[in-house]
DOZA-907510 format. One record per residue (C-alpha): residue number from 1; y, z, x. Coordinates in nm, 4 decimals. Example, Ala and Ser with C-alpha at 12.3 -4.5 7.8 and 13.67 -1.06 7.14 Angstrom:
<nodes>
+-----+----------+----------+----------+
! pos !        Y !        Z !        X !
+-----+----------+----------+----------+
!   1 !  -0.4500 !   0.7800 !   1.2300 !
!   2 !  -0.1060 !   0.7140 !   1.3670 !
+-----+----------+----------+----------+
</nodes>
This chain:
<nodes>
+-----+----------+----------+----------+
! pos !        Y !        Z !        X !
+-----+----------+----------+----------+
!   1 !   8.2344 !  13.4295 !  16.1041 !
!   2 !   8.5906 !  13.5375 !  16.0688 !
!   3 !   8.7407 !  13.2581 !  16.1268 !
!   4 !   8.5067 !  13.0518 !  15.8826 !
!   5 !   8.6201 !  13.2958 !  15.6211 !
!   6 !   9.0010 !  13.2105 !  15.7193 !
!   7 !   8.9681 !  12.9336 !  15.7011 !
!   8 !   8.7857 !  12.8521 !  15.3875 !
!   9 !   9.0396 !  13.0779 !  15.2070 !
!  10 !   9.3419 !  12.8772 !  15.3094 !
!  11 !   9.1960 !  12.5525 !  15.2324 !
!  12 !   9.1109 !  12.7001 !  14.9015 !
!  13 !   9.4584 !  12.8091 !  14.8472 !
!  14 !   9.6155 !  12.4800 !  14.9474 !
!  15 !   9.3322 !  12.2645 !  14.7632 !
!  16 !   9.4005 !  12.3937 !  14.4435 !
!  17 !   9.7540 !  12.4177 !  14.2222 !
!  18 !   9.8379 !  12.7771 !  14.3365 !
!  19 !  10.1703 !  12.6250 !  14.4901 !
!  20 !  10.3002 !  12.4297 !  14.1971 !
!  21 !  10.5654 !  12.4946 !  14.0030 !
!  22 !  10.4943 !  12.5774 !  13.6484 !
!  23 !  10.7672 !  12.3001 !  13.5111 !
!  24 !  10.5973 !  12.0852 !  13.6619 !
!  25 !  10.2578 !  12.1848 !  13.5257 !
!  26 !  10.3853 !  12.2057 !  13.2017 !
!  27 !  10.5490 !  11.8258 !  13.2070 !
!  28 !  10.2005 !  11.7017 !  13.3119 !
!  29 !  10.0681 !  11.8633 !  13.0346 !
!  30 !  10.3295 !  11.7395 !  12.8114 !
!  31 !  10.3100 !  11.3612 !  12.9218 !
!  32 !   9.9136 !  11.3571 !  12.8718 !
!  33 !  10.0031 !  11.4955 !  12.5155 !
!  34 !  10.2430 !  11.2128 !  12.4794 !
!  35 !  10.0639 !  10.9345 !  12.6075 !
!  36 !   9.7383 !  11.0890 !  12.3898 !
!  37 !   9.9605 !  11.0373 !  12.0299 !
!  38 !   9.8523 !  10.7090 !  11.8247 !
!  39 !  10.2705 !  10.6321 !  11.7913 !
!  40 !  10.1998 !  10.3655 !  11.5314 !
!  41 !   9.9963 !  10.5819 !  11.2733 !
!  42 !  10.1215 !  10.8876 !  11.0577 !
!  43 !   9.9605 !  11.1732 !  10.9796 !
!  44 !  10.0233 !  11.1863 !  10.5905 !
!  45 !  10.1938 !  10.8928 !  10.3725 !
!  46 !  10.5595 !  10.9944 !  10.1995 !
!  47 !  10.4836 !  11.1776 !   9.8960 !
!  48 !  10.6758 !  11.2250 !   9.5537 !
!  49 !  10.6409 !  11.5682 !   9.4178 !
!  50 !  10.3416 !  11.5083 !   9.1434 !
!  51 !  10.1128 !  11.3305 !   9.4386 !
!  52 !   9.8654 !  11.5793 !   9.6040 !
!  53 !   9.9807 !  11.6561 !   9.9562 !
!  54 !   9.6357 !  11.8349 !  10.0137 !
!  55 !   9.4705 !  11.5130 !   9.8988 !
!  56 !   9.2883 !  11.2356 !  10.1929 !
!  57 !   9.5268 !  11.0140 !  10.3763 !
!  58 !   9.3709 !  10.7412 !  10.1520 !
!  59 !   9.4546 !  10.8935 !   9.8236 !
!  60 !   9.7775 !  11.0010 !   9.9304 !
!  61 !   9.8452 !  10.6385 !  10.0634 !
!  62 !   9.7569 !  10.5278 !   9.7189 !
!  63 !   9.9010 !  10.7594 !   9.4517 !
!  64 !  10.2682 !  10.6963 !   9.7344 !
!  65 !  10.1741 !  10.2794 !   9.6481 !
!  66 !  10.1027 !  10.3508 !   9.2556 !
!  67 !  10.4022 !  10.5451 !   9.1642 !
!  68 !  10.6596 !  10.3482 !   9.3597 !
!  69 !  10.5142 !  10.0127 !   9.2039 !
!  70 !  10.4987 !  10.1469 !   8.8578 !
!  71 !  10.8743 !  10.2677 !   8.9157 !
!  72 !  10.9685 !   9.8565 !   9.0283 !
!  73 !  10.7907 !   9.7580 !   8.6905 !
!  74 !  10.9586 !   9.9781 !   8.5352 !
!  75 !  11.3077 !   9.9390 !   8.6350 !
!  76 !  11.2239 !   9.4879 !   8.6854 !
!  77 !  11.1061 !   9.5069 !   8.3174 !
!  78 !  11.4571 !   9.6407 !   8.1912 !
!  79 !  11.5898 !   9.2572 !   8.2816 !
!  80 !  11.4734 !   8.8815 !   8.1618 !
!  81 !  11.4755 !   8.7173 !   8.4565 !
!  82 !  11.4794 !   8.3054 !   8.4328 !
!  83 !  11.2718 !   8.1039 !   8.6567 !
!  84 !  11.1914 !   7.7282 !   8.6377 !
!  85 !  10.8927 !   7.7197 !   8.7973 !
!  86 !  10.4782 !   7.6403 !   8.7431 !
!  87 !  10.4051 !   7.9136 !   9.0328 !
!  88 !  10.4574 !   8.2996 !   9.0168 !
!  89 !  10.6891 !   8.3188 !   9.3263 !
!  90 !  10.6468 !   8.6426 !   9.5570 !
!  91 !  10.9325 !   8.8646 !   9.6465 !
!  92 !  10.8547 !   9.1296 !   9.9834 !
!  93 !  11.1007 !   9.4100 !   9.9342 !
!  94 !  11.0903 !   9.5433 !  10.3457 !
!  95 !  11.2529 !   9.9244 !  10.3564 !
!  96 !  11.2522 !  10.2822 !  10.5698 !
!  97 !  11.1893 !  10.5765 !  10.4100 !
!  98 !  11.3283 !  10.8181 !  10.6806 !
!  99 !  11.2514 !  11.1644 !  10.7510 !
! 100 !  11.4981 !  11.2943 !  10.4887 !
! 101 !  11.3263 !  11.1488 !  10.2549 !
! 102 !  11.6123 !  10.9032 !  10.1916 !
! 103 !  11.5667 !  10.4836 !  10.1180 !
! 104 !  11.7051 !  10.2055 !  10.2781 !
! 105 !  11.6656 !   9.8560 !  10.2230 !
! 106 !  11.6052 !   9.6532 !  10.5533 !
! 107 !  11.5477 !   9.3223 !  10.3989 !
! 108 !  11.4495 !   9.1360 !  10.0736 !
! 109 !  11.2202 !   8.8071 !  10.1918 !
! 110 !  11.2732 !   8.5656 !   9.9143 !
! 111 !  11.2725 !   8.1553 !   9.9066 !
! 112 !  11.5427 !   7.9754 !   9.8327 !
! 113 !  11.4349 !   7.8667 !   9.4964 !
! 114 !  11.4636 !   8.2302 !   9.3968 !
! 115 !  11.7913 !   8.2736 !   9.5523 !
! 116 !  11.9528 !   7.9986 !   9.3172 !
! 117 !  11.7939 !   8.0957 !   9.0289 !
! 118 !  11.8166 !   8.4557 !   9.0408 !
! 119 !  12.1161 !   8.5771 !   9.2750 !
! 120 !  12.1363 !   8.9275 !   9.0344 !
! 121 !  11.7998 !   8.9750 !   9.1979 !
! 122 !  11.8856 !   9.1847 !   9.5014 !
! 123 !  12.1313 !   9.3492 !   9.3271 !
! 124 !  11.8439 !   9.5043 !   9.1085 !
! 125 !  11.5574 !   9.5791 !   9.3565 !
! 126 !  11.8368 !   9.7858 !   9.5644 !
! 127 !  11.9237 !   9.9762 !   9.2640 !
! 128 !  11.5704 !  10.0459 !   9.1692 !
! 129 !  11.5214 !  10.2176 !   9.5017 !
! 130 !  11.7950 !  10.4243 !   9.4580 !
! 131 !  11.6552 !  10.5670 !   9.1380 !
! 132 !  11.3241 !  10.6601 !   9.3088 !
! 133 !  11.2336 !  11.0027 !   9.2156 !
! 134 !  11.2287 !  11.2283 !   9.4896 !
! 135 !  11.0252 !  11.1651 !   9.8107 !
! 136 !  10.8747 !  11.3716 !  10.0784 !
! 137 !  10.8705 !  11.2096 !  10.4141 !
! 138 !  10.6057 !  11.1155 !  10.5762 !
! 139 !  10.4636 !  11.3293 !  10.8899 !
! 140 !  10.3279 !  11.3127 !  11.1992 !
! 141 !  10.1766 !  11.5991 !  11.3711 !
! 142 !  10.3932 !  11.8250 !  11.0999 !
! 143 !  10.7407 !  11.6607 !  11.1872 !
! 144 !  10.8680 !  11.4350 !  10.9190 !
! 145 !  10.9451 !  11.0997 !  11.0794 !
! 146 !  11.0848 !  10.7717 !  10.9357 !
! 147 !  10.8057 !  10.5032 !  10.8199 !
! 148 !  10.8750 !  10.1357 !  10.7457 !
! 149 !  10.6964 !   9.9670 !  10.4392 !
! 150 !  10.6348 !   9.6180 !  10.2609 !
! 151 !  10.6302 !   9.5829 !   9.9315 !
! 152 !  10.5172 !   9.2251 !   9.7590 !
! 153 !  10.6464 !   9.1559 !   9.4305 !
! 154 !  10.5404 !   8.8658 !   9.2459 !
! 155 !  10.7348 !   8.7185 !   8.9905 !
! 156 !  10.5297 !   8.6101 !   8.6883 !
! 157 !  10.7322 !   8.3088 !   8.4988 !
! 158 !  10.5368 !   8.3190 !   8.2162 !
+-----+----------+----------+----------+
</nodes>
């Protein structure tokens, strides 16, 4: 009966993770944690100061959208732009907002057409987002982190 007890307490002890080291434990842990985060989603949207960070991801998403578009037609409205055309072309303004908080332009997707007729055009949009009231970045799991965005513009030519 001894021996049964013997050995059922040393297959217990090896059986179980008595003998690991604790860095090791703790990188398991770790790498499930990792491999558990949704990498392409963020927690809240970038914020400027009068949106309600308390608010649903949804209404944070869209107050974020509402002020930066009213601050393009804003700032777009300030020039006469000229454009021969029967169709309201669409600009797609592509930029980070990184976890500063700071803007940067990654591209501006425009046709040709709009090239020729409006070369100022770039020139414009960049300078609008560098007058874009402060922003809070967005956050995921309470880090800020940099998000990428793309903004359509269309061009009415009427």
């Amino acid at each position: 009966m001894r021996r049964f007890l013997i050995v059922l307490l040393y297959s217990s002890l090896c059986s179980c993770n008595f003998f690991e080291s604790k860095e090791k434990r703790t990188q398991e842990l770790i790498d499930s944690q990792l491999n558990e985060i949704d990498w392409n989603s963020i927690d809240t949207y970038p914020l400027f100061l009068d949106c309600d960070e308390t608010a649903s991801k949804e209404v944070q998403r869209h107050c974020f959208e509402g002020k930066l578009i009213a601050h393009f037609e804003t700032t777009l409205n300030q020039f006469e732009f000229i454009v021969d055309s029967d169709e309201n072309p669409i600009v797609a303004v592509i930029f980070v907002i990184d976890s500063d908080g700071d803007i940067a332009i990654l591209d501006i997707e425009k046709d040709r057409f709009i090239l020729n007729q409006m070369p100022e055009f770039d020139g414009i949009v960049t300078q609008s987002l560098k007058t874009v009231p402060e922003i809070a970045p967005a956050l995921k799991r309470g880090i800020p982190v940099s998000t990428k965005f793309r903004i359509p513009i269309q061009l009415n030519t009427k």
